[in-house]
C-alpha positions in Angstrom: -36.8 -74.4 44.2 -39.8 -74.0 46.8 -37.7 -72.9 49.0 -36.8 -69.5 47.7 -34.7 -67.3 50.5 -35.6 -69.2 53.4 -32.6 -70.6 55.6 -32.6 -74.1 57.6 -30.7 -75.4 60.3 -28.9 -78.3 60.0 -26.9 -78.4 63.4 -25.8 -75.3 65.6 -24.2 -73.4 63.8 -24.5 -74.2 60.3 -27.4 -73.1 58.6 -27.7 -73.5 54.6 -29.9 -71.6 52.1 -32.8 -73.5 50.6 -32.2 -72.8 47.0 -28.5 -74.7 47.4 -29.9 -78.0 48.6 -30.2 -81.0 46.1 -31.0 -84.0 48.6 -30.6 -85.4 52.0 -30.5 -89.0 52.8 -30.9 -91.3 56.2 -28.2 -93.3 57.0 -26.6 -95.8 59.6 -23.0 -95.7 59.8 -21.3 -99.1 59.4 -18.3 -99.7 61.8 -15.8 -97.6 63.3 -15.8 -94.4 65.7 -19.9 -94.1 65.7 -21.1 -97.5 64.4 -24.7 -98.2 64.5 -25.7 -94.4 65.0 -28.3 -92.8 62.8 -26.5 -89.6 60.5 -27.9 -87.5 57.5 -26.3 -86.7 54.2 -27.2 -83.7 52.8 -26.1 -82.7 49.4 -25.4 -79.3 48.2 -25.9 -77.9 44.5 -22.6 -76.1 43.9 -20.7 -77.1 47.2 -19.4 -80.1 48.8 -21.7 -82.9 50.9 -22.2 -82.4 54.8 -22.9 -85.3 56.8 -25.0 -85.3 59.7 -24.3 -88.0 63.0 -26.4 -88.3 66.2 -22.6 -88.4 68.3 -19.5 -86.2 67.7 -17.3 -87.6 65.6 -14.6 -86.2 63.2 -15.8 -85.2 59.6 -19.5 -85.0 61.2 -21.5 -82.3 62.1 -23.0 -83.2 65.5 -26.8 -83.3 65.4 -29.4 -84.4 68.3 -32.3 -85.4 66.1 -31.4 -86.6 62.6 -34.8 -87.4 61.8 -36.5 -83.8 62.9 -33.8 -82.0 60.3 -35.0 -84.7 57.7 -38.6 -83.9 58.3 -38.1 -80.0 58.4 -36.2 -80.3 55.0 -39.0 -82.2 53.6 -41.7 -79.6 54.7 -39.5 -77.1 53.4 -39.7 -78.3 49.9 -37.2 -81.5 49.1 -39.4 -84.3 48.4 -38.7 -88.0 49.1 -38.8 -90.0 46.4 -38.3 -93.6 48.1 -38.2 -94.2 52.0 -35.5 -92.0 53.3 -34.1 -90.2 50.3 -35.7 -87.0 49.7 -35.2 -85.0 46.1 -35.2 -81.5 45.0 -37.5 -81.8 42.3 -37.6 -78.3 41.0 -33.7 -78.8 41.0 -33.4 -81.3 37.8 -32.2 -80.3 34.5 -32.3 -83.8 33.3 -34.0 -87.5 34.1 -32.5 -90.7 32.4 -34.4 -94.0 32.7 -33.5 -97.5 31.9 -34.8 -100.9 32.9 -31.8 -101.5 35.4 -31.1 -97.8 35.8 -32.3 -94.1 36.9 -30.5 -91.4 36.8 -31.0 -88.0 38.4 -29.1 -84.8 36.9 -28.9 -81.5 39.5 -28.6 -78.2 38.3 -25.2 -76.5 39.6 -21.9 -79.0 40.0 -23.6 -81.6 41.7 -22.9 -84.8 40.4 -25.6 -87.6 38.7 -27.8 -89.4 41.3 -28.1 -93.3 40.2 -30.2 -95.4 41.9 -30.2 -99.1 40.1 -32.2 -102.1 40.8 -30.7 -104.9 43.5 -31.0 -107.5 45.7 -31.0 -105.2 48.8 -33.5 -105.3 51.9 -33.6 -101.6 52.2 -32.0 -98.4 50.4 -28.4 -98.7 50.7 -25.6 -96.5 49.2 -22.6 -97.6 47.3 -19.8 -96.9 48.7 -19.1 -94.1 51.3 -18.1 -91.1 49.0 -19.9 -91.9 45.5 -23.1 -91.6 44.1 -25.1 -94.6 43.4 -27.6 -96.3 45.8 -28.9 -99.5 45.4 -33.3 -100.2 45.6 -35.3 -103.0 47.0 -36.3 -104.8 43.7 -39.7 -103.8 44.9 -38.8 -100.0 45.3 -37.3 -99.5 41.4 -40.2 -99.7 39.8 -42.4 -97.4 42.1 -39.4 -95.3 41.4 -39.7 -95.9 37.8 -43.0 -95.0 37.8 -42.3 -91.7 39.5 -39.2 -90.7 37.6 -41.3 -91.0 34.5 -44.0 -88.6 35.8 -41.0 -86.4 36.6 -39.7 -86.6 33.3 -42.7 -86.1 31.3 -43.2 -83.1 33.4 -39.6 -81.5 33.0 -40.4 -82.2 29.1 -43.6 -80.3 29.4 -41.9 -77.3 31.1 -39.1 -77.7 28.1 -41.5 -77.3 25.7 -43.7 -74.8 27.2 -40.3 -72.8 27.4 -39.9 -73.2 23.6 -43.4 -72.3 22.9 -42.7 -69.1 24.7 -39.9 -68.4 23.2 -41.5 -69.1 19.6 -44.7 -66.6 21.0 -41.9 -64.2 21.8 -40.0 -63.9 18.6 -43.2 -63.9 16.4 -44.0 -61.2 18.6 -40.5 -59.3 18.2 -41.0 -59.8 14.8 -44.2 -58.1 14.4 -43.2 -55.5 16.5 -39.9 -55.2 14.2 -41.7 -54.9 11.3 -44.2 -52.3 13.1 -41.0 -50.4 14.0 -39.8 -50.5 10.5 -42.8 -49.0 9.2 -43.1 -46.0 11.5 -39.2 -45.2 11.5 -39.8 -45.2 7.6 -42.9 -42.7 8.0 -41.3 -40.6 11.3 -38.5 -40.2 9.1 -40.5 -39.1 5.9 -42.2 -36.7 8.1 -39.0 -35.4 9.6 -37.1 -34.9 6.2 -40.5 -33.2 5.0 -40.2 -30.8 7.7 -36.4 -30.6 7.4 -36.9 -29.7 3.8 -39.6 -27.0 5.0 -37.4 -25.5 7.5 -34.5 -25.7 5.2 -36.9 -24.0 2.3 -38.0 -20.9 5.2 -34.8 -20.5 6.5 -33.2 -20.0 2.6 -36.3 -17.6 2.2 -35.3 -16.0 5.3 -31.8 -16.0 4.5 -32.2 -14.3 1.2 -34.6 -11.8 2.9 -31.9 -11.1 5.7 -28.9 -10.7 2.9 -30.9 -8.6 0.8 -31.5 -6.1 4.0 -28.0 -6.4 5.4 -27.2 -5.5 0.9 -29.3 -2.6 1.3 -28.0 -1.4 4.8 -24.4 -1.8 3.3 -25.5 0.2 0.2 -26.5 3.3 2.3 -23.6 3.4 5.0 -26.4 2.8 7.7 -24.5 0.0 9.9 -21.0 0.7 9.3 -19.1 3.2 11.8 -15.2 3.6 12.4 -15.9 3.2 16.5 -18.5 3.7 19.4 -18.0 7.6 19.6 -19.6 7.7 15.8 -23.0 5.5 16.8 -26.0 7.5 16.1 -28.2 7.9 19.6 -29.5 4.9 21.4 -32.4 6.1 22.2 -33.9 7.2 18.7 -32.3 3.6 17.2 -33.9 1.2 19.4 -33.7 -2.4 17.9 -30.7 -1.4 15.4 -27.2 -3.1 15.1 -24.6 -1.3 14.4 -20.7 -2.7 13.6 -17.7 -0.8 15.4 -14.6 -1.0 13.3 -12.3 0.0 15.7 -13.4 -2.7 18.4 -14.0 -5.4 15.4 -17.6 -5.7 17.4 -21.6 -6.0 16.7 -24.1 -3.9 18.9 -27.5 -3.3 19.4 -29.4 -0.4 20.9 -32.0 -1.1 23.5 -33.0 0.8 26.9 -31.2 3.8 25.3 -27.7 2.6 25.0 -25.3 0.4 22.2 -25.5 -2.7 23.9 -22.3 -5.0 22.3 -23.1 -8.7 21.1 -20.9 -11.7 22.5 -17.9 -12.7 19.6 -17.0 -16.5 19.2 -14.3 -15.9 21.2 -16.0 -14.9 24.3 -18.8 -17.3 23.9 -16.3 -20.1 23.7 -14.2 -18.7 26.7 -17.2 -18.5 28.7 -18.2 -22.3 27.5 -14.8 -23.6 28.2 -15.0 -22.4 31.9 -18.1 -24.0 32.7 -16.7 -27.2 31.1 -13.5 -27.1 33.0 -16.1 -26.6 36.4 -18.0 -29.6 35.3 -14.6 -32.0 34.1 -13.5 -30.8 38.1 -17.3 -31.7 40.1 -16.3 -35.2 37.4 -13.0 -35.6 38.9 -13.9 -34.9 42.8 -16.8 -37.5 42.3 -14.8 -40.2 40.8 -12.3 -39.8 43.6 -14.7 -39.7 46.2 -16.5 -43.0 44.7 -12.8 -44.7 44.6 -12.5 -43.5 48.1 -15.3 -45.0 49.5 -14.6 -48.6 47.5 -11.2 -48.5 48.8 -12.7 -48.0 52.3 -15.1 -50.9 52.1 -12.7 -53.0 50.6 -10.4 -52.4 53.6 -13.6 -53.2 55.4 -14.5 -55.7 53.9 -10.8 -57.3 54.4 -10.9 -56.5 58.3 -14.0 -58.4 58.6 -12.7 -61.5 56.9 -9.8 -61.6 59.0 -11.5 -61.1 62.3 -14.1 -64.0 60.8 -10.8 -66.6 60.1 -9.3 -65.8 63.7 -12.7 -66.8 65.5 -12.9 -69.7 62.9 -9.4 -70.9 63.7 -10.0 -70.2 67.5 -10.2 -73.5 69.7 -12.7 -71.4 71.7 -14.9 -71.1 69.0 -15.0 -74.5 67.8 -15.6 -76.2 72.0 -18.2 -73.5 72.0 -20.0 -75.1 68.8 -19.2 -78.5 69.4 -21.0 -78.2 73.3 -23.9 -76.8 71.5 -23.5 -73.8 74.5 -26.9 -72.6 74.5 -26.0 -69.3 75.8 -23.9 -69.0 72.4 -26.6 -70.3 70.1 -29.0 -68.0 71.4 -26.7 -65.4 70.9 -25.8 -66.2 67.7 -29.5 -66.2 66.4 -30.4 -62.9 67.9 -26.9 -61.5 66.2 -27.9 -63.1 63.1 -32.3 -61.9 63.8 -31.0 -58.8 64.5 -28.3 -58.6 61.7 -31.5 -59.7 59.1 -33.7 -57.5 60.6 -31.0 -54.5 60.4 -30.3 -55.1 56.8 -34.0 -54.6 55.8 -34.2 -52.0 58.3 -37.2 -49.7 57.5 -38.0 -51.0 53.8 -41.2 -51.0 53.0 -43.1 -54.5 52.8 -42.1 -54.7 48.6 -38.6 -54.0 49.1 -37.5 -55.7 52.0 -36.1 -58.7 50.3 -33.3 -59.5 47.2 -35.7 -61.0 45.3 -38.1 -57.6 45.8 -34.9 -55.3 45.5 -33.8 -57.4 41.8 -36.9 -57.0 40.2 -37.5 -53.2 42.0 -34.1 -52.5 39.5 -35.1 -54.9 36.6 -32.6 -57.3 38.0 -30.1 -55.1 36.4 -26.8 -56.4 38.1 -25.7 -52.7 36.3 -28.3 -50.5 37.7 -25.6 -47.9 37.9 -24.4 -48.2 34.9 -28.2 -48.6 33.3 -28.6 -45.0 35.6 -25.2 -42.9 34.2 -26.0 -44.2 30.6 -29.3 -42.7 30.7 -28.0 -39.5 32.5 -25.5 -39.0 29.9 -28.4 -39.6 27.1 -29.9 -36.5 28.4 -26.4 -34.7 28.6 -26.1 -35.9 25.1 -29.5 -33.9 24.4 -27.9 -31.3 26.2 -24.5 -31.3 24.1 -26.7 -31.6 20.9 -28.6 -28.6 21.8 -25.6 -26.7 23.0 -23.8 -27.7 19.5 -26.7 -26.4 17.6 -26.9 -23.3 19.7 -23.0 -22.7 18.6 -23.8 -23.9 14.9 -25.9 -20.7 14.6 -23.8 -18.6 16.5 -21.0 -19.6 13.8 -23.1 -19.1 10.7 -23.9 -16.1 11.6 -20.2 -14.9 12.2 -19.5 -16.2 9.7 -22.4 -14.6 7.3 -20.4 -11.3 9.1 -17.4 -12.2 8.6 -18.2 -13.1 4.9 -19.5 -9.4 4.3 -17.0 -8.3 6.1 -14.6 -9.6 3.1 -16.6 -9.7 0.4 -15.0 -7.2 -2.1 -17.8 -5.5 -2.5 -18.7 -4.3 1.0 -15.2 -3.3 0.7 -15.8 -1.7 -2.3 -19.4 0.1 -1.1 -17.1 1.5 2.1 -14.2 2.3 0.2 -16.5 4.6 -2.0 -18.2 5.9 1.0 -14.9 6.6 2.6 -13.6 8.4 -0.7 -16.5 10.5 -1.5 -16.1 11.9 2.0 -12.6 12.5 1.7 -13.6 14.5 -1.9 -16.3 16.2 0.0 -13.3 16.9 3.0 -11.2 18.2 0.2 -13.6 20.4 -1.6 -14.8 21.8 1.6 -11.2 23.1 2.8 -10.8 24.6 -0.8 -14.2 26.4 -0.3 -13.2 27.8 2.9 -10.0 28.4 1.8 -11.1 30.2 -1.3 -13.8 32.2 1.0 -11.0 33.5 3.8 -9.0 34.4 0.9 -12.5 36.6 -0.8 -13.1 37.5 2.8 -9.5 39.2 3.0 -9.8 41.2 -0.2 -13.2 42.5 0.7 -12.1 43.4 4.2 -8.9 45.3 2.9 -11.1 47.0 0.0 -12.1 50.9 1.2 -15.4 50.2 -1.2 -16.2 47.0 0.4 -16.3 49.3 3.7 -18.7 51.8 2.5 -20.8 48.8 1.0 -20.6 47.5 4.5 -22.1 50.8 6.2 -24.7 51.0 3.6 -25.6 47.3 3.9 -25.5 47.8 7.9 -27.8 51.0 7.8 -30.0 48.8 5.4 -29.9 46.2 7.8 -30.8 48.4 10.6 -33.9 50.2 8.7 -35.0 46.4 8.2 -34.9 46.2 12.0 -37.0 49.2 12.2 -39.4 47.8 9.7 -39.1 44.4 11.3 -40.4 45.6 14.9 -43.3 47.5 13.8 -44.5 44.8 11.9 -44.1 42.7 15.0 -46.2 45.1 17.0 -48.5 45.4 13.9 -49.0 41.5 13.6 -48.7 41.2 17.8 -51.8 43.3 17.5 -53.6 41.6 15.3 -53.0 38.2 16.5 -54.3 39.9 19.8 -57.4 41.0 17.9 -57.5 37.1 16.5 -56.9 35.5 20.1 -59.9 37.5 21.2 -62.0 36.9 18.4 -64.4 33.7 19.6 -63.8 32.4 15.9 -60.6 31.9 16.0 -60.4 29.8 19.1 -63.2 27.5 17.6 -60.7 27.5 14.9 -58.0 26.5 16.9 -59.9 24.4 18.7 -60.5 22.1 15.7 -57.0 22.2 14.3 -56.0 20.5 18.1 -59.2 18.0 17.6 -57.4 17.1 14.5 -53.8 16.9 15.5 -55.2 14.5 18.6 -56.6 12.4 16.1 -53.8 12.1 14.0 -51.7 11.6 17.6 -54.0 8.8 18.4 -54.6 6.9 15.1 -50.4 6.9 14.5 -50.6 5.3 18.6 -53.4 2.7 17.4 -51.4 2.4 14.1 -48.1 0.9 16.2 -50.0 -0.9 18.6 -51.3 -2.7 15.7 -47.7 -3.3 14.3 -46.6 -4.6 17.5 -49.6 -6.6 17.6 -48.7 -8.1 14.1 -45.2 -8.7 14.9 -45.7 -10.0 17.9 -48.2 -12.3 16.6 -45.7 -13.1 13.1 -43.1 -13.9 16.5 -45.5 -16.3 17.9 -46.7 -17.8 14.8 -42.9 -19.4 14.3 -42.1 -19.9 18.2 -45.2 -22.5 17.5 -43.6 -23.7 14.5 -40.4 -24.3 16.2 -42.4 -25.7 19.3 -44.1 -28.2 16.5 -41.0 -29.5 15.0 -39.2 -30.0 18.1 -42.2 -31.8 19.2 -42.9 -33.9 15.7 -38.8 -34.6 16.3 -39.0 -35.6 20.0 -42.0 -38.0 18.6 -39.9 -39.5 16.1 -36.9 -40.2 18.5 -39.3 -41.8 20.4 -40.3 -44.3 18.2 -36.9 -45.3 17.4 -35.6 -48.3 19.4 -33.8 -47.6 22.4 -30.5 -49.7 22.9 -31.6 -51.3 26.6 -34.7 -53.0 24.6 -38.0 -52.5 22.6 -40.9 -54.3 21.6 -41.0 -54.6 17.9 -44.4 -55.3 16.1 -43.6 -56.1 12.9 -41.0 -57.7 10.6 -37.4 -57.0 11.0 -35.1 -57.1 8.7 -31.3 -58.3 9.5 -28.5 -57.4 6.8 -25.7 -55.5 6.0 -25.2 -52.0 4.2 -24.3 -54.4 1.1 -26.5 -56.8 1.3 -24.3 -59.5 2.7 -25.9 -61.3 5.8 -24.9 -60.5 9.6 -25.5 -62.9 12.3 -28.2 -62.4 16.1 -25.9 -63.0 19.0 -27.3 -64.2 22.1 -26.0 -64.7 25.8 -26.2 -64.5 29.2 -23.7 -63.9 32.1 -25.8 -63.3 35.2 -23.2 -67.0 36.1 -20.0 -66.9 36.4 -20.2 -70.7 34.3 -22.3 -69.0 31.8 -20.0 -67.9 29.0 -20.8 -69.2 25.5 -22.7 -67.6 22.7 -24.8 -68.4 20.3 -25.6 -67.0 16.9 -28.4 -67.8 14.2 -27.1 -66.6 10.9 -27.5 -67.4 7.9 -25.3 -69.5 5.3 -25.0 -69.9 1.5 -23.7 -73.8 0.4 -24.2 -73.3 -3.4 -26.4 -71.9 -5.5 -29.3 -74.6 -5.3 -29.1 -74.5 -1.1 -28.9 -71.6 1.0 -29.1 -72.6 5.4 -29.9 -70.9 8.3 -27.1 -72.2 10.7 -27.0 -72.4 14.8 -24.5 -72.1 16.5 -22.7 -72.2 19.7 -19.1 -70.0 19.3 -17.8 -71.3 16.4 -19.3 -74.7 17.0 -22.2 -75.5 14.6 -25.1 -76.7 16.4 -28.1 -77.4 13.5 -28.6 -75.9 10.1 -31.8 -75.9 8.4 -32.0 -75.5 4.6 -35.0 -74.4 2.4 -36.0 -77.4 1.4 -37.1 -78.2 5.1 -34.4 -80.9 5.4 -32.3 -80.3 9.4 -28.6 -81.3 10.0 -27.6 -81.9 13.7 -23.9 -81.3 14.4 -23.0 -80.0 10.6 -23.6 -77.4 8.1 -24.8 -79.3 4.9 -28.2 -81.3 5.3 -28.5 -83.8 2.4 -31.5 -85.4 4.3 -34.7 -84.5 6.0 -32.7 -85.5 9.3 -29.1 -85.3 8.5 -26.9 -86.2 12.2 -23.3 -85.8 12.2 -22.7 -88.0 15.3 -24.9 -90.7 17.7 -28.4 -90.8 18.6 -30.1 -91.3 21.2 -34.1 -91.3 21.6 -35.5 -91.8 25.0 -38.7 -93.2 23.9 -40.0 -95.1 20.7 -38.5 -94.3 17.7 -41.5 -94.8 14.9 -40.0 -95.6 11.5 -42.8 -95.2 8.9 -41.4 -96.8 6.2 -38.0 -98.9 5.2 -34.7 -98.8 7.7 -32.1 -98.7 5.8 -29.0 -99.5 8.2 -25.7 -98.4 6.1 -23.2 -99.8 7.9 -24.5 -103.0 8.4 -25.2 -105.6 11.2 -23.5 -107.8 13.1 -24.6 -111.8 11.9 -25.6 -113.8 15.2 -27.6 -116.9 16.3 -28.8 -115.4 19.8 -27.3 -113.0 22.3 -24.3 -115.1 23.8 -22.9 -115.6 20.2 -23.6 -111.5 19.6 -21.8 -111.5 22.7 -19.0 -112.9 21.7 -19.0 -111.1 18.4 -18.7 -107.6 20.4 -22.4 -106.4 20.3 -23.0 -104.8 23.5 -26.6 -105.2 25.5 -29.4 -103.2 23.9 -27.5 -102.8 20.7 -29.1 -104.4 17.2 -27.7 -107.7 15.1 -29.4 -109.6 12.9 -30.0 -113.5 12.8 -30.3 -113.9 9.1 -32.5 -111.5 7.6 -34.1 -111.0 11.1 -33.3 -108.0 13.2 -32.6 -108.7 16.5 -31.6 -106.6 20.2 -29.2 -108.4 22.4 -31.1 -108.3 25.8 -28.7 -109.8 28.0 
């Protein structure tokens, strides 16, 4: 209605929102307590009628001015349709006219407004608690007039609503169709760069077990604990496997650095799960602890509100019209306004601002943790591939761990060193025992002291050479040749020393680059896949811009559901699906539940109220048109028509007014 939000007061201490009000009327009440005083009735969409009386009298609210609360209720919005009955226009869901009859129908629970043609001096209304209100026979027809105007424009704002809703679906379809084709090309381009990854990471696979093969071949990664690793330092970058601790490790910084099993990645996982599940459980108790509070509030308040209704004191203070009380009251109620909206900004401070600030979402919160836990689910998803790498590659260990043939490679490893243990006592043994015979042999003695004074002449020998070559290397360091000599053999070694550095800061270079190179590969196809996922459709809505296609992994046919319940009347739904009769018709039914509404067939022919159309207009029940029905060629009545001279003999025979009979071949209406 016009009047949106805004509040009016219809005596002290009752004010009524403008979007409930459906009509006021001026009255004089007829006889008893009151008689002759002027009163107002006011009617309500979805609540029961208050009447208005200049004087206090029981079942009336007290007023002082009927005619000022009339007039402020007009230039609110309600507009008066015939002299001191005033309308909500934007109110109507439905106008019915007739020659005798026009009836109004309110949105909400408010009963039809009939105002019929009579032989009355001035508006007058039928009976104290109904209805109906009889017109000047001068006033109907002004009335008429009007009524029609209103009618032809709630028909236009029908069918500008269908015409929307036509626009709309053309357009979801389109954007369906649209959809359809880029899902269809994301996806290609997805399972292309699936198959790509899928293709690098069997090639780096492959690569990896045919490294790991030849590390197992030559005993380089396999150790029975920590004690055996080979130096950190001179490793860096190599993993290593501990037998004794069952455990990976890598060197880096110059020690065996040990990698995290399944175990203790899980372990550490499951307590940051359990932290999360408890911040869960704390927040869903606070969040019941607070509604329990306000509910207790809100209870308290309630029943402080009932004892000051109930209160005598209350109601003499109301019923004097206290001004000291109404005053209060309004500031109470100013300042309670003016409190609610507080410091909101200018586009918030109302509902109607707030509703469509939130999409008028009546589940904002809901809207809110289902997109939160969207992004968890990313999260999860992430988190879940993290640990489907992790596993693959325990399990790729755990796989050459018992494959037979590691096994096998070890177990010869292991055997050849026990030989080469064996063989090595015998040797010794066999030596300590040649040792023993030699020592105990008088001739091995005398070979002894002959090898011992040959030793010592070599001695002898030995140290003047020394001095001979210390000399001449003297002679050499002197000699300015041989420092130029030296010289160049140091130029040479530097250069070596510096083209091996340049040669590994090229290696790094590569590798670092080769490390890029697939960090912007991965970047790439998380980025192609983030694209993809956003063209899908999300679940609170889409815009579709092409076809969209409805059915059933088998083919069979599935039905479009559609309903609202932002009103607590509003509970039916209504499906468009389609239907097979037999195999020359095939329909595309509506429906409301399990009620058929229409069904249209492909042979353009429309059933009203049934499932099987056997004619271009096929009704299963009455019709009514309220204008002219144009019949472009024969009538053909089926069930035939009552035979009468004139309208008191169709009378008689049971016609009813403004139903058809015939008088001889003539078709006739009976009009009175």
């Amino acid at each position: 209605m016009a009047f949106g939000l805004n509040f009016f007061t219809l005596a002290p201490g009752l004010r009524v929102a403008g979007d409930s009000l459906a009509y006021a009327y001026k009255f004089t009440k007829k006889g008893g307590q009151g008689d002759g005083k002027e009163g107002l009735e006011v009617g309500l969409t979805d609540d029961p009628t208050i009447k208005l009386l200049e004087e206090a009298v029981s079942g009336y609210e007290q007023v002082s001015d009927r005619d000022a609360v009339y007039t402020t209720l007009v230039s609110g919005g309600l507009t008066e349709i015939v002299p001191g009955f005033a309308l909500g226009i934007d109110s109507l869901s439905s106008i019915d006219i007739s020659t005798s009859a026009i009836k109004f129908a309110v949105a909400g629970a408010q009963p039809l407004l009939q105002f019929r043609s009579n032989n009355v001096q001035e508006v007058t209304k039928v009976g104290d608690s109904g209805f109906t209100w009889d017109l000047p026979p001068a006033t109907f027809p002004t009335l008429k007039t009007t009524a029609e105007t209103y009618q032809s424009d709630l028909k236009t704002k029908v069918e500008a609503m269908i015409a929307e809703r036509i626009a709309a679906d053309d357009t979801l379809t389109l954007a369906v169709a649209a959809q359809s084709t880029a899902d269809v090309a994301a996806r290609a381009a997805i399972q292309a760069d699936v198959n790509q990854n899928e293709a690098d990471a069997d090639a780096a696979i492959a690569a990896e077990t045919a490294r790991v093969d030849a590390l197992i071949a030559t005993g380089m990664w396999l150790y029975p604990d920590q004690a055996a690793f080979p130096a950190a330092g001179s490793n860096h970058g190599r993993v290593v496997h501990s037998h004794a601790d069952g455990a990976m490790y890598y060197a880096h910084g110059g020690t065996w650095n040990k990698i995290e099993s399944e175990a203790e990645a899980t372990a550490a996982r499951l307590v940051i799960q359990n932290d999360v599940d408890a911040n869960e459980t704390a927040s869903d108790a606070a969040i019941a602890a607070e509604a329990t509070t306000r509910a207790s509030a809100d209870t308290a308040l309630s029943g402080r509100l009932d004892t000051l209704e109930a209160d005598p004191t209350t109601a003499a203070a109301l019923a004097a019209g206290d001004a000291a009380t109404l005053s209060s009251a309004n500031t109470y109620t100013d300042t309670a306004v003016s409190n609610v909206i507080g410091s909101a900004p200018g586009v918030l401070d109302t509902l109607g601002e707030i509703a469509d600030a939130i999409n008028d979402d009546a589940n904002v919160y809901t809207t809110l943790v289902s997109q939160i836990n969207a992004v968890q689910t990313d999260v999860d998803g992430n988190e879940t591939d993290s640990d489907a790498a992790e596993a693959a590659l325990s399990a790729r260990i755990t796989t050459l761990e018992a494959d037979p043939t590691t096994a096998t490679a070890v177990a010869a490893v292991q055997a050849d060193v026990d030989a080469n243990e064996v063989a090595s006592d015998a040797a010794e043994s066999a030596l300590s025992g040649r040792l023993d015979t030699l020592e105990a042999d008088p001739t091995t003695a005398t070979a002894v002291a002959a090898v011992q004074s040959d030793v010592n002449q070599n001695e002898t020998d030995a140290d003047a050479a020394d001095a001979a070559l210390s000399g001449r290397l003297d002679v050499l360091e002197a000699d300015p040749t041989t420092a130029t000599a030296v010289a160049a053999v140091q130029a040479d070694v530097d250069s070596i020393e510096a083209a091996a550095s340049t040669a590994r800061t090229n290696l790094q270079t590569a590798l670092q680059t080769a490390i890029d190179a697939v960090q912007a590969d991965v970047d790439t196809n998380e980025a192609d896949a983030d694209t993809a996922l956003a063209l899908k459709a999300a679940l609170t809505g889409a815009i579709f811009s092409g076809d969209l296609t409805l059915k059933k992994s088998d083919g069979s046919a599935v039905a479009l559901r559609l309903s609202r319940t932002d009103s607590p009347d509003m509970n039916t739904e209504f499906k468009v699906q389609p239907s097979y009769v037999d195999i020359n018709k095939e329909c595309l039914v509506v429906m409301a539940g399990s009620d058929v509404i229409a069904s249209f067939d492909e042979r353009q022919r429309v059933a009203i109220n049934t499932t099987d159309p056997d004619h271009n207009l096929d009704v299963g029940g009455d019709g009514k048109f309220s204008t002219n029905l144009t019949v472009g060629a024969n009538l053909n009545l089926s069930g035939g028509l009552t035979d009468a001279a004139n309208d008191g003999a169709a009378a008689t025979a049971g016609v009813a007014v403004n139903q058809l009979y015939r008088n001889g071949s003539v078709v006739m209406i009976r009009v009175s």
